[in-house]
PDB file as gemmi writes it, atoms N, CA and C in Angstrom:
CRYST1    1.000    1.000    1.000  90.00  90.00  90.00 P 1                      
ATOM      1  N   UNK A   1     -25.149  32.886  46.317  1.00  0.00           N  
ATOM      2  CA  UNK A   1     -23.833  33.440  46.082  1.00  0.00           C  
ATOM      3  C   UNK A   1     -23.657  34.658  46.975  1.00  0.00           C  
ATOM      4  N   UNK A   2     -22.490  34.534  47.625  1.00  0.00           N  
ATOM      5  CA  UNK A   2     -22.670  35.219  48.888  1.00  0.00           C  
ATOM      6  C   UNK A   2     -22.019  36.997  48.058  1.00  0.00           C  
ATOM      7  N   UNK A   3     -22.162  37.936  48.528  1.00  0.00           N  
ATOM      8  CA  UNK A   3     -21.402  39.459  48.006  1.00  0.00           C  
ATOM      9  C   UNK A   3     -19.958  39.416  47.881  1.00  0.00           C  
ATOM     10  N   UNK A   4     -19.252  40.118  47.117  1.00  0.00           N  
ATOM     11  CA  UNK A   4     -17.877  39.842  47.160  1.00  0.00           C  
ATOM     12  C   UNK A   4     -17.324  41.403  47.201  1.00  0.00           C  
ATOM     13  N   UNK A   5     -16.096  41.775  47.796  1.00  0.00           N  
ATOM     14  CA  UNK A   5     -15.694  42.965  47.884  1.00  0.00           C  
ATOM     15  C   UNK A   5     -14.852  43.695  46.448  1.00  0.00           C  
ATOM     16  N   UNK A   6     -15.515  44.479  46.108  1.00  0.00           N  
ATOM     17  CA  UNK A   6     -14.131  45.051  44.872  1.00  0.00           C  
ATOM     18  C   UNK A   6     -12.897  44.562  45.091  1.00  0.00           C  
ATOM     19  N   UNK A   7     -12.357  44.603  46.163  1.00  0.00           N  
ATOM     20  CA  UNK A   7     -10.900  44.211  46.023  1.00  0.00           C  
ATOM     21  C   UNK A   7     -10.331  42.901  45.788  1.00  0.00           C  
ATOM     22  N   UNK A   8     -11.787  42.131  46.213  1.00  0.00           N  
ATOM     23  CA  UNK A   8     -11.446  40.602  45.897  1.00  0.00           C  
ATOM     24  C   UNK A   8     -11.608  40.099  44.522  1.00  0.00           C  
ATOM     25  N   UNK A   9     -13.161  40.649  43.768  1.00  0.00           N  
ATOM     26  CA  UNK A   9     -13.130  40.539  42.378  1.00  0.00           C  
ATOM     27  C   UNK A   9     -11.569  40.806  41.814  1.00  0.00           C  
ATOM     28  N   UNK A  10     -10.941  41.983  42.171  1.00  0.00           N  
ATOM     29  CA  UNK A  10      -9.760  42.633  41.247  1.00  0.00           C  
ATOM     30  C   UNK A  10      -9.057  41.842  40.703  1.00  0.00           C  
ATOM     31  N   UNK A  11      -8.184  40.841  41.338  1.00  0.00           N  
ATOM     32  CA  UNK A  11      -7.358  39.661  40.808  1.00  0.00           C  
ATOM     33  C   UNK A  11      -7.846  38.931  39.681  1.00  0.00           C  
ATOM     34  N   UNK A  12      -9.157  38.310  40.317  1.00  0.00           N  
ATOM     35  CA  UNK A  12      -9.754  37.523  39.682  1.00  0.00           C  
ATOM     36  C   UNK A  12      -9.935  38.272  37.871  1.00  0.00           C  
ATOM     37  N   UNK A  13     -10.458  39.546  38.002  1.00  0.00           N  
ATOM     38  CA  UNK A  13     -10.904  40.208  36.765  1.00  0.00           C  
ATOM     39  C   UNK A  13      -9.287  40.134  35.513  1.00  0.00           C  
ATOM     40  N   UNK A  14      -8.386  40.666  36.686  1.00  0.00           N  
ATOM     41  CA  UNK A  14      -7.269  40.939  35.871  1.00  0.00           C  
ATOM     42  C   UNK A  14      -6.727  39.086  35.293  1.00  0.00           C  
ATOM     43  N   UNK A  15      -7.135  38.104  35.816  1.00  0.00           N  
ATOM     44  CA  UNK A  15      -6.042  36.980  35.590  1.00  0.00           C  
ATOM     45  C   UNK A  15      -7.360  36.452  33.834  1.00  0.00           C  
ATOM     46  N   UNK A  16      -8.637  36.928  34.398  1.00  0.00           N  
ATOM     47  CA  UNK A  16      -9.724  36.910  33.127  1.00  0.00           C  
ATOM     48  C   UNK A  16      -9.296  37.757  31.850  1.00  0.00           C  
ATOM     49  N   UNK A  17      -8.665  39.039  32.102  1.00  0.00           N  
ATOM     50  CA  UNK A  17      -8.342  39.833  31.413  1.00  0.00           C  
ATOM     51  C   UNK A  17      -6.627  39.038  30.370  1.00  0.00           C  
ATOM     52  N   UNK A  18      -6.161  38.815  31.348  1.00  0.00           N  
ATOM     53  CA  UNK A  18      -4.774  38.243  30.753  1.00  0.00           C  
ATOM     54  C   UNK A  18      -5.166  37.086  30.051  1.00  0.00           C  
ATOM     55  N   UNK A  19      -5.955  35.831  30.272  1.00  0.00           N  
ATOM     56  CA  UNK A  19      -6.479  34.757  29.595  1.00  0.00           C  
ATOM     57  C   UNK A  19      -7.141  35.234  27.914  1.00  0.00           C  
ATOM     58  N   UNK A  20      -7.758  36.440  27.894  1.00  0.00           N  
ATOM     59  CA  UNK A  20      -8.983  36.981  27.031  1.00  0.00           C  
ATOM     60  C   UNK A  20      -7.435  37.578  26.063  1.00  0.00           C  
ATOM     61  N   UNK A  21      -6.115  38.133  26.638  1.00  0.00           N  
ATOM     62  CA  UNK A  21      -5.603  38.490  26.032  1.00  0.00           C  
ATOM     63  C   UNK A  21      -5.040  37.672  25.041  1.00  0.00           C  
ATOM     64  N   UNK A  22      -4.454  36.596  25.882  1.00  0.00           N  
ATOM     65  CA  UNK A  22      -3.748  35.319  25.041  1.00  0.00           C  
ATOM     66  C   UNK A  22      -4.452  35.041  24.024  1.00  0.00           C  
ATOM     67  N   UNK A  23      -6.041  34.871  24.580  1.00  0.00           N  
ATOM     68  CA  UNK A  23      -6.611  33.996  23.340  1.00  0.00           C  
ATOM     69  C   UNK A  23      -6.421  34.790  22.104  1.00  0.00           C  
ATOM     70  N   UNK A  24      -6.840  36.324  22.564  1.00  0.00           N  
ATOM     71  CA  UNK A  24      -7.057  36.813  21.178  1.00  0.00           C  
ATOM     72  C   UNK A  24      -5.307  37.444  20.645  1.00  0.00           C  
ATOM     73  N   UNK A  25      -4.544  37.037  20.938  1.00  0.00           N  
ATOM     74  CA  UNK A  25      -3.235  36.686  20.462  1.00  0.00           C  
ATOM     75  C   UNK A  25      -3.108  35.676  19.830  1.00  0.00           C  
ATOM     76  N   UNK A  26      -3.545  34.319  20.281  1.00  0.00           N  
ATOM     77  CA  UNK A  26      -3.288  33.042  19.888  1.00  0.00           C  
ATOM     78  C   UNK A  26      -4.670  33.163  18.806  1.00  0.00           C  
ATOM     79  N   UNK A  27      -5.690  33.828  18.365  1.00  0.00           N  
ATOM     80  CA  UNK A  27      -6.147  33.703  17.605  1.00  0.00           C  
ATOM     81  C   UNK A  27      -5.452  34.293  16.075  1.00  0.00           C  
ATOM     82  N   UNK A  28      -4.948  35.648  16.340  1.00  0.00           N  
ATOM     83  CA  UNK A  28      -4.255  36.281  15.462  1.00  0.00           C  
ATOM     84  C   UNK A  28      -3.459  35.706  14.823  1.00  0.00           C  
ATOM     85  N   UNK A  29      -2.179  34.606  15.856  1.00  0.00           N  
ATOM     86  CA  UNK A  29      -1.494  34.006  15.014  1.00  0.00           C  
ATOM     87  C   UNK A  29      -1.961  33.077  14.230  1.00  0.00           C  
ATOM     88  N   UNK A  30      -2.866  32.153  14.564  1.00  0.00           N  
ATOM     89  CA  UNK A  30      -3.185  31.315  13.752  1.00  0.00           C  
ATOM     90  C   UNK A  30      -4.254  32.239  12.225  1.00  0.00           C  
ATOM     91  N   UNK A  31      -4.839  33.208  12.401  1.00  0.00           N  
ATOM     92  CA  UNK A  31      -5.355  34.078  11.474  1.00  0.00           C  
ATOM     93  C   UNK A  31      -3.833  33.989  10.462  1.00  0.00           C  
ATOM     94  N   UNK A  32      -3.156  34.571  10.912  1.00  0.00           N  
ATOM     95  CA  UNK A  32      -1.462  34.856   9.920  1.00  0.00           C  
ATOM     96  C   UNK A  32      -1.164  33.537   9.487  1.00  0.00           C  
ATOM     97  N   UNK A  33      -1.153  32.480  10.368  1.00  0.00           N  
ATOM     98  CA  UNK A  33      -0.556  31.421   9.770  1.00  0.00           C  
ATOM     99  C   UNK A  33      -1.438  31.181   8.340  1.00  0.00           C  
ATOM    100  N   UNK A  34      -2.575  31.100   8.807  1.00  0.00           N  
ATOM    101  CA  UNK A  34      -4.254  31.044   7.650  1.00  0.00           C  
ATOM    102  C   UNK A  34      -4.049  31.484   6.286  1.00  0.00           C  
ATOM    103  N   UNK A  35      -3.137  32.975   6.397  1.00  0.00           N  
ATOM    104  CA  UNK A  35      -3.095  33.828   5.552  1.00  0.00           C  
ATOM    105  C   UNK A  35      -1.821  33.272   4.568  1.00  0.00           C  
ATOM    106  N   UNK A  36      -1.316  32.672   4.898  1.00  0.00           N  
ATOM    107  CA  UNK A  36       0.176  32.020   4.280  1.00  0.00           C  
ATOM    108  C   UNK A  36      -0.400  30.902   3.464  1.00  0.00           C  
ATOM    109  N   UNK A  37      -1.290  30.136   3.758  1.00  0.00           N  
ATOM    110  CA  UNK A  37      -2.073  29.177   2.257  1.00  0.00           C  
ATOM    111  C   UNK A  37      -1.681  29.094   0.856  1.00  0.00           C  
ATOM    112  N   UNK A  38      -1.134  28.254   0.369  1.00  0.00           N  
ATOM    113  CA  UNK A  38      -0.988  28.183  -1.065  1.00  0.00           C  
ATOM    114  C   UNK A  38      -2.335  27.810  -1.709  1.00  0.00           C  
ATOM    115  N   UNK A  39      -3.173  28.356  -2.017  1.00  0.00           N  
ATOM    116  CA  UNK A  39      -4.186  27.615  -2.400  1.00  0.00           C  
ATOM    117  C   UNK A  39      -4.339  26.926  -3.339  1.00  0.00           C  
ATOM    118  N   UNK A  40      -3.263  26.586  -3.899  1.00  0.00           N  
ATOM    119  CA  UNK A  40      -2.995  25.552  -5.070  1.00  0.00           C  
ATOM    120  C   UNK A  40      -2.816  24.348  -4.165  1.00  0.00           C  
ATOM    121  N   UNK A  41      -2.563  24.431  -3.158  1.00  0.00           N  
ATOM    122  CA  UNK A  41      -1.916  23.350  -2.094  1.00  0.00           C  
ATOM    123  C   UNK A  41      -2.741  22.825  -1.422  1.00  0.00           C  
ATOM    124  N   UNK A  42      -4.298  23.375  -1.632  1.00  0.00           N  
ATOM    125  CA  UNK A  42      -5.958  23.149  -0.664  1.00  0.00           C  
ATOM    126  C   UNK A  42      -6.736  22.108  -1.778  1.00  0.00           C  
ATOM    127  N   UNK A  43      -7.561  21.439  -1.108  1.00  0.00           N  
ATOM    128  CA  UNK A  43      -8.678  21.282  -1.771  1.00  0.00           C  
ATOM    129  C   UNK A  43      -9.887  21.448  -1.095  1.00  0.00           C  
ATOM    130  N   UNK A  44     -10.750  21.567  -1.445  1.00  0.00           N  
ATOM    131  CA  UNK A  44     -11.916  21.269  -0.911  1.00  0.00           C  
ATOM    132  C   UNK A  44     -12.513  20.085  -0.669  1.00  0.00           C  
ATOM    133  N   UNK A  45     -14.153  19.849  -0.192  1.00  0.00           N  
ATOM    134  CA  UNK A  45     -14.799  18.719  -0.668  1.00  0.00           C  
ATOM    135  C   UNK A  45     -15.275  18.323  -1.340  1.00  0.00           C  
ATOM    136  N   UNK A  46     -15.180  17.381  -2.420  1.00  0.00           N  
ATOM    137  CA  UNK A  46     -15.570  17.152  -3.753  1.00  0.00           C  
ATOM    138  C   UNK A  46     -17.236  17.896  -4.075  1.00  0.00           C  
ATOM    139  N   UNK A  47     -17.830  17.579  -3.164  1.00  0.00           N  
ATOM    140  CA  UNK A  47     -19.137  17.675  -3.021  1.00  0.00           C  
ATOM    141  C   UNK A  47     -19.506  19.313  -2.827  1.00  0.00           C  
ATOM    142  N   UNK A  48     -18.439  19.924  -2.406  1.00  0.00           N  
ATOM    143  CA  UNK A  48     -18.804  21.494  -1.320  1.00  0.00           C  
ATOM    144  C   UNK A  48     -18.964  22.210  -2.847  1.00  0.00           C  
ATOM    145  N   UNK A  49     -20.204  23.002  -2.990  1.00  0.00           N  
ATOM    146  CA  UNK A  49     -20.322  24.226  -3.770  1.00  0.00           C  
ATOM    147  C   UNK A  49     -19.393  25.489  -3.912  1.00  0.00           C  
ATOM    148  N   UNK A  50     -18.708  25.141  -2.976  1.00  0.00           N  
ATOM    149  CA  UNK A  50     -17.614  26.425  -2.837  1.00  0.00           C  
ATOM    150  C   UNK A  50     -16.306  25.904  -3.258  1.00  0.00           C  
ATOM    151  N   UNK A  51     -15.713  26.990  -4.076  1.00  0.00           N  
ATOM    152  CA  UNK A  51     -14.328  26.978  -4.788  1.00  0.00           C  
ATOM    153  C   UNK A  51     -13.401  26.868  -3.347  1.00  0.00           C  
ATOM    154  N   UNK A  52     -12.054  26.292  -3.506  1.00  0.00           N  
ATOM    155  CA  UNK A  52     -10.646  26.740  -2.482  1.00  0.00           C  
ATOM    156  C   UNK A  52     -10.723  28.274  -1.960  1.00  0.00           C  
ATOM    157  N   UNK A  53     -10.638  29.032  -2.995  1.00  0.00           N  
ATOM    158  CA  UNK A  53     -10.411  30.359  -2.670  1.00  0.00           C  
ATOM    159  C   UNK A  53     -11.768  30.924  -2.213  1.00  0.00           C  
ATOM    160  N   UNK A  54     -12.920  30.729  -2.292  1.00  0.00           N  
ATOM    161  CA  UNK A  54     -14.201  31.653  -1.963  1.00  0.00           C  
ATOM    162  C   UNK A  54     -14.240  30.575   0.047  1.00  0.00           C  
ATOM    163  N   UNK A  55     -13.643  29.192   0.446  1.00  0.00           N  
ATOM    164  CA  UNK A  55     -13.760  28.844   1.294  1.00  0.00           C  
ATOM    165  C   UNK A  55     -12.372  29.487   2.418  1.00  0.00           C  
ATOM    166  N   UNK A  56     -11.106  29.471   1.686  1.00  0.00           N  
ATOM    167  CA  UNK A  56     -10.275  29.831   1.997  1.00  0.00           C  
ATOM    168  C   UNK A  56     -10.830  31.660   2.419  1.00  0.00           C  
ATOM    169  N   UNK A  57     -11.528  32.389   1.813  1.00  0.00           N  
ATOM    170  CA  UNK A  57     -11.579  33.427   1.680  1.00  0.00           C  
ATOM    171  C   UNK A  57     -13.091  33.746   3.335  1.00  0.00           C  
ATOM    172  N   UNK A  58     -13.648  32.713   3.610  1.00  0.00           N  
ATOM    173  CA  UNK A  58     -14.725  32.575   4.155  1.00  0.00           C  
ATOM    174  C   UNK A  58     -13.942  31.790   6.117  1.00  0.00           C  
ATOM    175  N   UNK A  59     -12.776  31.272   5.505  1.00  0.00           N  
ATOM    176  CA  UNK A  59     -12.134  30.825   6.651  1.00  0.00           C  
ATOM    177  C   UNK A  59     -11.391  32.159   7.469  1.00  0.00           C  
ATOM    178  N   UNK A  60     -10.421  33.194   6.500  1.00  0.00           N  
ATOM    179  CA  UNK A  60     -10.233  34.115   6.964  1.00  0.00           C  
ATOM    180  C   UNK A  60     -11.151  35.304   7.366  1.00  0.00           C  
ATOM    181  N   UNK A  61     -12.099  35.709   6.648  1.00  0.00           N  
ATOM    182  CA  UNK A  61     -13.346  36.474   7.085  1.00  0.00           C  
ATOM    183  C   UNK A  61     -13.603  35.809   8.377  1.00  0.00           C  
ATOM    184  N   UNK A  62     -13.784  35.120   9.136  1.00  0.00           N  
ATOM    185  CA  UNK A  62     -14.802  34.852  10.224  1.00  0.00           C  
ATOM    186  C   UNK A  62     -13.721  34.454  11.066  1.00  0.00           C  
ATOM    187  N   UNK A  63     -12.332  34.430  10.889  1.00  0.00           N  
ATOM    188  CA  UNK A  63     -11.065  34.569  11.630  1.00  0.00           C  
ATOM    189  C   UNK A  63     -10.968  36.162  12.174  1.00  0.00           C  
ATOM    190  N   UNK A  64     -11.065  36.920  11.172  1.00  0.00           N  
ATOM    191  CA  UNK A  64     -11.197  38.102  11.537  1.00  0.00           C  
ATOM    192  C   UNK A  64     -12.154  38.705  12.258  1.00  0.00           C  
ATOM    193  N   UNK A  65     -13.164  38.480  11.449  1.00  0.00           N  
ATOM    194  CA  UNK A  65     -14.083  38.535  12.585  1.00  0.00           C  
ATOM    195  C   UNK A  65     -13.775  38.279  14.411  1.00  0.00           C  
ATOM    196  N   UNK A  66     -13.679  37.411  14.204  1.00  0.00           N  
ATOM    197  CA  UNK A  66     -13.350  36.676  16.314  1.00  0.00           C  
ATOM    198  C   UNK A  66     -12.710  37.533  16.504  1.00  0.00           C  
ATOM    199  N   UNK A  67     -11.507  38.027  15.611  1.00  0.00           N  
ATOM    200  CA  UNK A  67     -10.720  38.378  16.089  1.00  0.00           C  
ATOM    201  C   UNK A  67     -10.504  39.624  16.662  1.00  0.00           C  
ATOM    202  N   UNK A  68     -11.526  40.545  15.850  1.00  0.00           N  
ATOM    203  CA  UNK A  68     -12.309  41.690  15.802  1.00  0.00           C  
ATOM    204  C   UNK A  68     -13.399  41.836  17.491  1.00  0.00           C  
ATOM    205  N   UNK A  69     -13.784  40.753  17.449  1.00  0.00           N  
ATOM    206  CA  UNK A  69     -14.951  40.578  18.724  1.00  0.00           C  
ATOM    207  C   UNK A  69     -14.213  40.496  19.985  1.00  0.00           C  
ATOM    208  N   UNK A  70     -12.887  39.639  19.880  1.00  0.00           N  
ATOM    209  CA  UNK A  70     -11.976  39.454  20.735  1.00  0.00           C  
ATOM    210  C   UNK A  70     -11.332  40.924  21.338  1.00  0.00           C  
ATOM    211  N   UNK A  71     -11.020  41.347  20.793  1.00  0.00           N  
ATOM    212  CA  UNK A  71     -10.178  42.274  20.689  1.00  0.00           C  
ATOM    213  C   UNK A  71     -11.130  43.373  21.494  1.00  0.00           C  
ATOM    214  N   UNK A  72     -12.539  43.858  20.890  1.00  0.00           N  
ATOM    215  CA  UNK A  72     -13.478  44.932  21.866  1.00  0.00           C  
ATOM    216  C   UNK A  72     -13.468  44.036  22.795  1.00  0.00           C  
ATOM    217  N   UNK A  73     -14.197  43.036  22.620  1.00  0.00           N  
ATOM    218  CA  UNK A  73     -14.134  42.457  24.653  1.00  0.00           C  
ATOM    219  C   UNK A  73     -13.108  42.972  25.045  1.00  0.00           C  
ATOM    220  N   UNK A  74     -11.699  42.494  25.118  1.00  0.00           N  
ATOM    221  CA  UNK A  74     -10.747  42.595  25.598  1.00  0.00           C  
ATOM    222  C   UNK A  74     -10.507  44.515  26.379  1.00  0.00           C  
ATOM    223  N   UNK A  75     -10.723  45.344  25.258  1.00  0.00           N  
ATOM    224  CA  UNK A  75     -10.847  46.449  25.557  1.00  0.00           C  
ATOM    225  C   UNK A  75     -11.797  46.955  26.520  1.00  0.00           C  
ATOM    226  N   UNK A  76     -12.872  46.132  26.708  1.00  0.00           N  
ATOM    227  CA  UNK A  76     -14.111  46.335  27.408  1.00  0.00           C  
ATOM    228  C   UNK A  76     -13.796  45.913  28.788  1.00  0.00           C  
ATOM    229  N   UNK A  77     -12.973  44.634  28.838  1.00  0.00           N  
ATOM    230  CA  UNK A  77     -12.674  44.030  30.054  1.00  0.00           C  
ATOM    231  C   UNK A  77     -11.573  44.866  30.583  1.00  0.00           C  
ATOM    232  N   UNK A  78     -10.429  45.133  30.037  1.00  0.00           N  
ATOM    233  CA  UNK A  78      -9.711  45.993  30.598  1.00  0.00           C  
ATOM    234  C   UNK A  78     -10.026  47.226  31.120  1.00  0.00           C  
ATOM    235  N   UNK A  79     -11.012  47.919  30.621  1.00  0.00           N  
ATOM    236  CA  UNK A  79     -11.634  49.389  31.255  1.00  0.00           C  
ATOM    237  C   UNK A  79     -12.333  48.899  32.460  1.00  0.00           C  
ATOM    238  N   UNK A  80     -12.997  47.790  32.257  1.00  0.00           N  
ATOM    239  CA  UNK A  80     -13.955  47.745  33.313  1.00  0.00           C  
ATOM    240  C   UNK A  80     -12.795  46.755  34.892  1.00  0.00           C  
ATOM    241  N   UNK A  81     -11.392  46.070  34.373  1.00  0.00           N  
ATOM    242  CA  UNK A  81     -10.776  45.828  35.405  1.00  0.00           C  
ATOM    243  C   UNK A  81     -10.422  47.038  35.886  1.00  0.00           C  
ATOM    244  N   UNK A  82      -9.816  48.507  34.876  1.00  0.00           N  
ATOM    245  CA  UNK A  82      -8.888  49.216  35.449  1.00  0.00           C  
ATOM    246  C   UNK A  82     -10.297  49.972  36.200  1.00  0.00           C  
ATOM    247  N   UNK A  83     -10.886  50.162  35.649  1.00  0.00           N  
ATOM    248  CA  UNK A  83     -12.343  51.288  36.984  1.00  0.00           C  
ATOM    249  C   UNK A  83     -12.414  50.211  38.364  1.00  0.00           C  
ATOM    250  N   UNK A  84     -12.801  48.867  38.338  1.00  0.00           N  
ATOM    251  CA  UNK A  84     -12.775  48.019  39.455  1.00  0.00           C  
ATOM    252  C   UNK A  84     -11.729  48.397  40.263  1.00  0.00           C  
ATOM    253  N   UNK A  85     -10.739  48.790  39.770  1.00  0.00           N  
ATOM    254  CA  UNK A  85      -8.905  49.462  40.379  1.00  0.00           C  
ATOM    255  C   UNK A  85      -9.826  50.247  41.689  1.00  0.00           C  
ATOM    256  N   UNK A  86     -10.421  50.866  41.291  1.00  0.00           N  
ATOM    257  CA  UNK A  86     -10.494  52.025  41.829  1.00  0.00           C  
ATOM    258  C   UNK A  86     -11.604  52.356  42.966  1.00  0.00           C  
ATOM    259  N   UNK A  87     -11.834  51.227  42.837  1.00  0.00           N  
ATOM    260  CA  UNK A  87     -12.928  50.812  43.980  1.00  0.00           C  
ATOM    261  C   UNK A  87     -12.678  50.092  44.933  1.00  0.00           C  
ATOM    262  N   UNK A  88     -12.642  50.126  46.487  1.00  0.00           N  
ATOM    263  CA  UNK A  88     -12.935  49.415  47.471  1.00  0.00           C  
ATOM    264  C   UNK A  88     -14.041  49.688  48.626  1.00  0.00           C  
ATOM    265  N   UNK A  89     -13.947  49.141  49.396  1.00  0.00           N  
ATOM    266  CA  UNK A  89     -15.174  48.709  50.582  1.00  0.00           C  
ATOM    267  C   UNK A  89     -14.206  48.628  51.731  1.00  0.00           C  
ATOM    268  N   UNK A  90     -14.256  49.016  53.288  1.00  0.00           N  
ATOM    269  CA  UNK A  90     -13.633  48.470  53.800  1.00  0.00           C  
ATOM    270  C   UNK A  90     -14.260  46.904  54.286  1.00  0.00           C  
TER     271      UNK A  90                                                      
END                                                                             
């Protein structure tokens, strides 16, 4: 893999950065949609040890979560596109 110049990474970082954003947008909404559940309206699997609400409750926890993980990346990637800003080579 041959060296690449700061200025050429830059694009590339920022179009990574905008993708990382969506997702963790498009995760959120579907988190909200999650949150709207009638849980009278769920069932489970006959078989699953877990109640509607303790699975329902286990679906949003680990929604949040991502969403949580998403979100520092995102912050992480953006600092580290906007410092890349600021760098070139001729």
């Amino acid at each position: 893999m041959g060296s690449s110049r700061p200025q050429d990474l830059y694009p590339q970082l920022g179009e990574l950065t905008t993708q990382l954003r969506d997702l963790t947008d498009g995760l959120a909404l579907m988190r909200a949609r999650c949150e709207t559940w009638d849980t009278a309206e769920l069932r489970v699997d006959p078989g699953s040890a877990w109640s509607t609400d303790e699975t329902l409750a286990a679906v949003l926890g680990d929604l949040a979560g991502a969403e949580e993980a998403l979100r520092s990346a995102r912050g992480r990637l953006e600092g580290a596109w906007a410092a890349l800003g600021r760098l070139a080579t001729d």
